[in-house]
N, C-alpha and C positions, 0 to 999 in steps of 0.2 A: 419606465426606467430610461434615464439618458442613457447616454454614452459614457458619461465618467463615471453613472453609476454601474453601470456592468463593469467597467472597468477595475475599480474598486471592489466589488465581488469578485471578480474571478481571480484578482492580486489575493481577495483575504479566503478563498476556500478552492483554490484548483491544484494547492498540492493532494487538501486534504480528500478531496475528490478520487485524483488521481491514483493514492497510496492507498484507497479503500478499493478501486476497482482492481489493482495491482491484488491486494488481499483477499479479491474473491476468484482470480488466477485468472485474469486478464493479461496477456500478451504485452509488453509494453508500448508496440506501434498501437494495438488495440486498445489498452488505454488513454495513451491521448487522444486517440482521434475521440474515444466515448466520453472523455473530461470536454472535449470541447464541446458535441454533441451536448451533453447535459448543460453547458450554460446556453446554448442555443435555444433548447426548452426554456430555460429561466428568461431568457429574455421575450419569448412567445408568451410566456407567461405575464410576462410584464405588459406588454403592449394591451392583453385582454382584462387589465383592472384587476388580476386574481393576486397579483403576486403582495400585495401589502394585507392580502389574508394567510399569509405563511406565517405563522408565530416562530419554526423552528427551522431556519432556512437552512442549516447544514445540514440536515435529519432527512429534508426535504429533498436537497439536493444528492443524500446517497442513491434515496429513493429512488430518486427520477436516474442517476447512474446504473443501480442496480438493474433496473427494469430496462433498461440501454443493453446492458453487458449481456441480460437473459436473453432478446431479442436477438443480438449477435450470436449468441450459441445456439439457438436454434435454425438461424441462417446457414452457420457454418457447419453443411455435414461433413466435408471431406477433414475435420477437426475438431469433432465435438468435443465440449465441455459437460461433463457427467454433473450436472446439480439440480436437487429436489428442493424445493421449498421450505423443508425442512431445517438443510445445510445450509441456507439464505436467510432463513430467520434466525437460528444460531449464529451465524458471521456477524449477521448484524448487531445481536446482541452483542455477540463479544467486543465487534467494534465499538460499539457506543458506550461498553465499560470499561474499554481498555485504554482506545485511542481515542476515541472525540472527548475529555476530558478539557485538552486543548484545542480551540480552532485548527489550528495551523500542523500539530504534533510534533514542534522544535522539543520540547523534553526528552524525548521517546528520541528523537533523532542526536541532540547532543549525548546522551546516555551510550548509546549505539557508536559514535564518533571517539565517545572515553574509552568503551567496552575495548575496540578495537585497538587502541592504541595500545592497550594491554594484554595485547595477546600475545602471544611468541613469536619472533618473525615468521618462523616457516609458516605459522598455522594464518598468519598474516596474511599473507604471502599466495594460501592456497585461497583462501576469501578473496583474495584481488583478483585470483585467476578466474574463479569460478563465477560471479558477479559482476563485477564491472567489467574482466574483457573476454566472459561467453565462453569461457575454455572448458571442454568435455572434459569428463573424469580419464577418458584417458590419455589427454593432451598433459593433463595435471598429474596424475601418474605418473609421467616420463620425463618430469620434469622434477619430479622429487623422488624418485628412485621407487614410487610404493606400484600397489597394485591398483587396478580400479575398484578394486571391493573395500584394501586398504583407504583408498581414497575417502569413497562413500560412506565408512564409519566413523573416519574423523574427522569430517563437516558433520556427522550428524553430530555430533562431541562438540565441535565448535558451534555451534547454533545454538545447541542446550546450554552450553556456557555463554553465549552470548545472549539468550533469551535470560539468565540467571542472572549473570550481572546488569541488564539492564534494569530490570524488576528492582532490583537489591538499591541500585543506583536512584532509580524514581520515589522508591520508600524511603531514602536517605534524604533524600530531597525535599521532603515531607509537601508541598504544594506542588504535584505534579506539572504545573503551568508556569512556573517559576517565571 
């Protein structure tokens, strides 16, 4: 593998890498450094003649992610992550019937982008707090008059409704890869 070809791999599958280790409750610093790590391997791969034997390179490449992300949790005692092989084989499945549909997962993520938009500002609002800038339930609380417990019911409410309209949105779509 050259250089532009790694290049071009890791332009056409390091989101989807990254949002699969995100999905098996990878840390965000800890996923990128294991998205880069797994193309690291692909490229090791490459130099030893194997990799034009990979028929399913994004399948491959969770593969070699996943096995990444388990090696890190077992490294990390002062933080372990609780998963059996069981929970890893079920993720994965659901990954590969929910999300590798599309390489990249832009459906899943414009759907996600609409869903949002259509929410109510507050409930907006707490989404913004809560994910993009890291704000504890009781940062978010105090900021919208409720309780932490309050808080904790109606992201679980938003999520469900966001997991609902997206679903609703990708069926309406009828070619999930659109």
């Amino acid at each position: 593998m050259n250089r532009d070809n790694l290049v071009s791999l890791v332009h056409s599958h390091q989101g989807q890498v990254y949002r699969y280790l995100r999905y098996l409750g990878a840390a965000r610093d800890v996923a990128e450094d294991l998205a880069q790590e797994t193309f690291v391997v692909a490229f090791q791969q490459s130099m030893q003649s194997q990799w034009g034997e990979i028929s399913n390179k994004p399948a491959w490449l969770r593969g070699v992610s996943r096995n990444l992300f388990l090696a890190h949790c077992r490294r990390a005692k002062s933080n372990p992550v609780l998963l059996d092989t069981e929970s890893v084989e079920r993720a994965e499945a659901l990954w590969a019937k929910e999300f590798a549909l599309c390489e990249d997962g832009s459906a899943h993520l414009a759907a996600l982008r609409d869903c949002l938009e259509g929410l109510p500002q507050r409930e907006r609002e707490m989404v913004e707090l809560q994910y993009r800038l890291q704000k504890s339930r009781a940062e978010i609380a105090l900021a919208h008059g409720l309780t932490e417990e309050g808080v904790k019911t109606l992201m679980r409410r938003v999520r469900a409704s966001l997991a609902q309209c997206i679903q609703r949105r990708l069926r309406a779509g009828g070619d999930t890869c659109g």
